[in-house]
Backbone as CSV, one residue per row, in Angstrom:
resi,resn,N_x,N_y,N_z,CA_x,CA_y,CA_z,C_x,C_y,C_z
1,UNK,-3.476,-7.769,-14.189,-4.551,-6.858,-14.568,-5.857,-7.387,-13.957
2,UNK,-6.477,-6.714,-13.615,-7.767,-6.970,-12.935,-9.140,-7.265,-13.576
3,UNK,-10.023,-7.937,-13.178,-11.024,-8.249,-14.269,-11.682,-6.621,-14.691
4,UNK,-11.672,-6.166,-13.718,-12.730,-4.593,-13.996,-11.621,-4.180,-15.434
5,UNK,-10.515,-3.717,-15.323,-9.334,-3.550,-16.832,-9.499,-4.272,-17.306
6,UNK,-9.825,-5.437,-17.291,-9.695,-6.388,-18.625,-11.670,-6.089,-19.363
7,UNK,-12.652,-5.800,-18.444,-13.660,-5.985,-19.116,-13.875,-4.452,-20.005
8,UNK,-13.098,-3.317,-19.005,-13.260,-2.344,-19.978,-12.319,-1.905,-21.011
9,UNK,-11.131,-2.953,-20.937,-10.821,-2.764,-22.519,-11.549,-3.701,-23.661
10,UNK,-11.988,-5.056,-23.212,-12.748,-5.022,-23.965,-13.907,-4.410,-24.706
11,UNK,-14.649,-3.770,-23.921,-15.884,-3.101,-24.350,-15.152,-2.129,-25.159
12,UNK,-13.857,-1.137,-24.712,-13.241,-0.401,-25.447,-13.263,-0.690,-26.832
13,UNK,-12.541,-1.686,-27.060,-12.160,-2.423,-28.343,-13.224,-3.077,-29.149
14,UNK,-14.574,-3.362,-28.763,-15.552,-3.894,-29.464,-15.953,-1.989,-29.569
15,UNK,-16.290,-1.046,-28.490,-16.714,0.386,-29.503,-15.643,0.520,-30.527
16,UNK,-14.606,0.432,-30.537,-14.077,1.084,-31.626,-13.771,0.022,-33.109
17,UNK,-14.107,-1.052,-32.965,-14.617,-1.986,-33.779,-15.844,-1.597,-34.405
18,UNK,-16.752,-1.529,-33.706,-18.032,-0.903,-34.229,-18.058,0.172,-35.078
19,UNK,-17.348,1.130,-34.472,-17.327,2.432,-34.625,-17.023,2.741,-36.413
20,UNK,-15.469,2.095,-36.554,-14.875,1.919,-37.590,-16.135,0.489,-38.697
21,UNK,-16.951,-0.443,-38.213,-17.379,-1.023,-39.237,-18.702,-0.081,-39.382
22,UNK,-19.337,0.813,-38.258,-20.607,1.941,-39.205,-19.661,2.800,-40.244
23,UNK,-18.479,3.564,-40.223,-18.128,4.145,-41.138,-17.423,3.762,-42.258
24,UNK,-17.459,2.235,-42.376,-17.001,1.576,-43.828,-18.733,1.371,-44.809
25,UNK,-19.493,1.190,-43.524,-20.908,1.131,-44.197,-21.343,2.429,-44.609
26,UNK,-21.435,3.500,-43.618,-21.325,4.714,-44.557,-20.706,5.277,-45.543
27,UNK,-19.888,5.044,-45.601,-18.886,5.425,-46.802,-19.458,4.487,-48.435
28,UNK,-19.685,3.511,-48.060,-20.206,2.464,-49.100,-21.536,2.883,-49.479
29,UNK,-22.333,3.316,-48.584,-23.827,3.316,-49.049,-24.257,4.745,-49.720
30,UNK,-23.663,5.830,-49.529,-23.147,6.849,-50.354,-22.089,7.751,-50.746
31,UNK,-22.302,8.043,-51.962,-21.296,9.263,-52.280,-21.514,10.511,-52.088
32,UNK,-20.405,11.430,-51.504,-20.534,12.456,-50.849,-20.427,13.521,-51.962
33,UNK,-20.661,14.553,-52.234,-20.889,15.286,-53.463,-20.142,16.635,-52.880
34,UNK,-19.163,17.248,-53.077,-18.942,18.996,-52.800,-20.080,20.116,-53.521
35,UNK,-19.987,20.690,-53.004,-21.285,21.914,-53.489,-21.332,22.249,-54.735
36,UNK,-20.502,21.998,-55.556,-20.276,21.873,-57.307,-21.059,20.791,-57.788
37,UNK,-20.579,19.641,-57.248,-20.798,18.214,-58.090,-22.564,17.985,-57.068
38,UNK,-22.543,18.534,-56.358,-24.709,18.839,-56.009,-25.222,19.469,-56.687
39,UNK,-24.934,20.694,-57.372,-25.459,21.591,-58.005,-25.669,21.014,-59.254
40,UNK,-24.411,20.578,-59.915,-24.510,20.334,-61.613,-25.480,19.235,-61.664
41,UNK,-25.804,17.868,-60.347,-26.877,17.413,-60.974,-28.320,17.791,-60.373
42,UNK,-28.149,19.047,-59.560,-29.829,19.232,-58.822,-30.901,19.026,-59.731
43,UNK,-31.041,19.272,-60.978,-31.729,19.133,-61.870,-32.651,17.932,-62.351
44,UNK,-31.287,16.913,-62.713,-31.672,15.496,-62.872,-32.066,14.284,-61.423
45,UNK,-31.799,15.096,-60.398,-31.839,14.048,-59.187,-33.235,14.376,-58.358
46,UNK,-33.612,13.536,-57.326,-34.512,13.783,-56.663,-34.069,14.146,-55.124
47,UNK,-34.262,15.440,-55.311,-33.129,16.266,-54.082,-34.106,16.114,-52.468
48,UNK,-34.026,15.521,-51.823,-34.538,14.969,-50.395,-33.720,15.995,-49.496
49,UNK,-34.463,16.593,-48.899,-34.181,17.644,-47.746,-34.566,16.493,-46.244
50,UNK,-33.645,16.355,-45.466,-34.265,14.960,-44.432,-34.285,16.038,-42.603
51,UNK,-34.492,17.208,-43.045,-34.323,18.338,-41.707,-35.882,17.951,-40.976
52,UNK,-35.714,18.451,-40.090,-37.821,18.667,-39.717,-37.954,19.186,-40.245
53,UNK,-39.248,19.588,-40.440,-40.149,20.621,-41.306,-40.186,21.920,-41.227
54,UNK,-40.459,22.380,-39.741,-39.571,23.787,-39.266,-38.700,23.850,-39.830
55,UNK,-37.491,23.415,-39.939,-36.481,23.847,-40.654,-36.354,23.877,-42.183
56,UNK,-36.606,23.090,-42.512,-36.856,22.917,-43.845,-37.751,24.633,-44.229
57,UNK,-39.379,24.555,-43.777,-39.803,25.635,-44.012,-39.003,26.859,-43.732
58,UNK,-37.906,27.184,-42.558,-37.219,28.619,-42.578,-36.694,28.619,-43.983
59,UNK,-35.874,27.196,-44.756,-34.911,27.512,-45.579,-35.045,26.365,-46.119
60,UNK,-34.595,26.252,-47.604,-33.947,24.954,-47.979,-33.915,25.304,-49.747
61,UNK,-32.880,23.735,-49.847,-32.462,23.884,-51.402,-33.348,24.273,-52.518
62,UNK,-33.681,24.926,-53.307,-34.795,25.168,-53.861,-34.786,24.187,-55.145
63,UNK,-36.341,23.527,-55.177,-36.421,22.037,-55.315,-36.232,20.700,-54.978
64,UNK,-36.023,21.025,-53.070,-35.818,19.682,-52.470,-37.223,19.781,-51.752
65,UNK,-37.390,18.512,-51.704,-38.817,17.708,-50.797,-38.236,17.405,-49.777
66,UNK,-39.669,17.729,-48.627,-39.368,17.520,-47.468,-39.583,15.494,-46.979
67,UNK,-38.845,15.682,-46.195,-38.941,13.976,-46.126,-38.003,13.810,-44.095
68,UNK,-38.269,14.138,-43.791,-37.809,14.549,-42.240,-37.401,13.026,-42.067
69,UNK,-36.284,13.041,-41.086,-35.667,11.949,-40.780,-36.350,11.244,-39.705
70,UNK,-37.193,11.632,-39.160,-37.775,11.065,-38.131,-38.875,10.484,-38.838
71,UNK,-39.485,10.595,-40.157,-40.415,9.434,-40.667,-39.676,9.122,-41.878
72,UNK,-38.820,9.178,-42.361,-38.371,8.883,-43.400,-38.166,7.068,-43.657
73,UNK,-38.232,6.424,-42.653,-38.236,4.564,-42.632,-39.760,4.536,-43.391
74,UNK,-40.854,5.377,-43.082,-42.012,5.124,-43.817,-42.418,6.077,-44.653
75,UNK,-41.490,6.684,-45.205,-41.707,7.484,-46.196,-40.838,7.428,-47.630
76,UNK,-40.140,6.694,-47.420,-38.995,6.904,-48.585,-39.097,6.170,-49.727
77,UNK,-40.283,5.004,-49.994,-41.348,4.538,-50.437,-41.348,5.344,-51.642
78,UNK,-41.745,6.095,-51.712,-42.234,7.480,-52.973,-41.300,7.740,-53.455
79,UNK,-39.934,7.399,-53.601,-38.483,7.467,-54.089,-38.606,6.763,-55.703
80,UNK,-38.349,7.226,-56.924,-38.025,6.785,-57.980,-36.691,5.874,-57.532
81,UNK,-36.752,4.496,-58.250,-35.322,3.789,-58.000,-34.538,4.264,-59.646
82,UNK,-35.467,4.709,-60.430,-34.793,4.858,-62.085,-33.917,6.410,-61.834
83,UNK,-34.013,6.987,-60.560,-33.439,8.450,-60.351,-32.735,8.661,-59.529
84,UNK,-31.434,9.624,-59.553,-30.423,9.464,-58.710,-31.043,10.095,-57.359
85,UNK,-31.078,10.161,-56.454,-31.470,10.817,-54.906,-30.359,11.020,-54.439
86,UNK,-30.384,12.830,-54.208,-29.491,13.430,-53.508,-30.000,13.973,-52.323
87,UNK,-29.366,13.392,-51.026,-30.054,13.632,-49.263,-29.196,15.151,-48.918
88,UNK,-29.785,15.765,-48.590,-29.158,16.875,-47.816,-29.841,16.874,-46.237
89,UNK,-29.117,17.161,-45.418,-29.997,17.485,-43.930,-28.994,18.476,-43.276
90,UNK,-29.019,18.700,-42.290,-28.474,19.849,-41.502,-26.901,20.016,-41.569
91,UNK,-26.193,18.625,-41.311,-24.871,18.913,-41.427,-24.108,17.579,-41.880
92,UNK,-25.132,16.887,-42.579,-24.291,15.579,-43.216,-23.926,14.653,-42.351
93,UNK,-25.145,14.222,-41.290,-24.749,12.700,-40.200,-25.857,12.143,-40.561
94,UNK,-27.205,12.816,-40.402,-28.851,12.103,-41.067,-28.617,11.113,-42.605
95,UNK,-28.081,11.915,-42.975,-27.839,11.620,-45.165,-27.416,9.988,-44.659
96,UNK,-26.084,9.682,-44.097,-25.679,8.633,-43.680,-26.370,7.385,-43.751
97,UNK,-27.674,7.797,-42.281,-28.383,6.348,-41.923,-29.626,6.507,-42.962
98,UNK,-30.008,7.477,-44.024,-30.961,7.301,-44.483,-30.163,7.135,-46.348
99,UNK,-29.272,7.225,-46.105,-28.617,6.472,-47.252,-28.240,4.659,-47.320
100,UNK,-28.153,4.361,-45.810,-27.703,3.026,-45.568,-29.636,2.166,-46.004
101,UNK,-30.571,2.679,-45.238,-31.790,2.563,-45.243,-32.146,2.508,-47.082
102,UNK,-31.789,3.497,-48.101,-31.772,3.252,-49.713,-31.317,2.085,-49.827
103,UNK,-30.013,1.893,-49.699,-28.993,0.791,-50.462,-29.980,-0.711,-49.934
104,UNK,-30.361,-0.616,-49.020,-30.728,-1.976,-48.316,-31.905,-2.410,-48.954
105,UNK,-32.655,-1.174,-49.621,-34.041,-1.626,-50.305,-33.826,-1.545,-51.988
106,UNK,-32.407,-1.435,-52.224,-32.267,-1.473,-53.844,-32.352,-0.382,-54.335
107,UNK,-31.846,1.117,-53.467,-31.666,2.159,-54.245,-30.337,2.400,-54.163
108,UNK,-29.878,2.481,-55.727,-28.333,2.702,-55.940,-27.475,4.175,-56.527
109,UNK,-28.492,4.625,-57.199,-27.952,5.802,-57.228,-27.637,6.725,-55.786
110,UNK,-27.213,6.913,-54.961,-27.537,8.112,-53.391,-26.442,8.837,-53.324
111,UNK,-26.371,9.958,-53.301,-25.646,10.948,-53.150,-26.022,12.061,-51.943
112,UNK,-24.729,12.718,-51.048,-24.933,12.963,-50.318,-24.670,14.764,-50.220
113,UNK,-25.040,15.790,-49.949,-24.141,17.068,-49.796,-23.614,16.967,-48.164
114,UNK,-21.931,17.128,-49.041,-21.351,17.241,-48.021,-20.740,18.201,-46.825
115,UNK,-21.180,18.047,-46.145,-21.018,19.373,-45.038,-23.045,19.607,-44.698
116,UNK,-24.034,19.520,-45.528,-25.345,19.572,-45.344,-25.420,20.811,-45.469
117,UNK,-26.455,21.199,-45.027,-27.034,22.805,-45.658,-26.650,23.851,-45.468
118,UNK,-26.170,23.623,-43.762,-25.539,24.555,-43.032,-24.537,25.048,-43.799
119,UNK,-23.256,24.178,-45.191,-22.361,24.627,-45.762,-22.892,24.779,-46.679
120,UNK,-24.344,24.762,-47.108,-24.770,25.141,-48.583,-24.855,26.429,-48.932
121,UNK,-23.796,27.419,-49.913,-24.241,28.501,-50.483,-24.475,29.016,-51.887
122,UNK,-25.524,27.656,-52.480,-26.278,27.517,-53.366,-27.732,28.657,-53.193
123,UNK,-28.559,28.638,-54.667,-29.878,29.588,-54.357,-30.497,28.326,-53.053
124,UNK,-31.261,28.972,-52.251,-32.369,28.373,-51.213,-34.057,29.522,-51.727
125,UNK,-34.867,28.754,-50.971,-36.222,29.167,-50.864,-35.961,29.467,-49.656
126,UNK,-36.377,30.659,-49.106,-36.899,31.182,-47.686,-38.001,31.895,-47.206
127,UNK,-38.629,31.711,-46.224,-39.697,32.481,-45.946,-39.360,33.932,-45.771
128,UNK,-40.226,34.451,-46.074,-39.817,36.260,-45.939,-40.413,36.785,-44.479
């Protein structure tokens, strides 16, 4: 086998090493919720919409705060740790790294909707 095959199975085998240890960390840093088990606690949780703002403004869960994933490392600050936080964003890959970003600063309650908004057919707020 030639060094060029031998270096790209390695690299092979370290991506899919990787690959598989981000989704043991995702899986750990939240729980994924079906559109039932989001709803019954929208009430008690602090429901984080993590879309841009455009989007968010066409639509979103009614009673989620906007918190866009692109500032959310300096925004998430304003998070109750005594309250569960449920992330919704477009299609449930954002919720992920901004759930890993909670756990790391001592927020333990995080819950995720799974599938994201796009599968949400809960009430929404929309612009008319």
């Amino acid at each position: 086998m030639s060094n060029t095959a031998v270096t790209i199975l390695i690299i092979l085998a370290a991506l899919i090493i990787w690959m598989v240890i981000q989704y043991i960390l995702n899986k750990r840093a939240v729980k994924e919720l079906n559109q039932d088990e989001f709803q019954q606690g929208l009430r008690k949780a602090q429901v984080i919409d993590l879309r841009e703002k455009a989007d968010y403004d066409y639509g979103h869960i009614i009673g989620a705060r906007n918190i866009p994933m692109t500032v959310f490392r300096q925004r998430y600050q304003g998070l109750r740790k005594d309250q569960p936080i449920y992330l919704a964003d477009a299609n449930g890959i954002a919720s992920y790294r901004a759930a890993r970003t909670l756990k790391r600063k001592g927020y333990n309650e995080v819950y995720m909707l799974k599938g994201g908004y796009k599968k949400w057919t809960g009430k929404v707020k929309s612009k008319k």
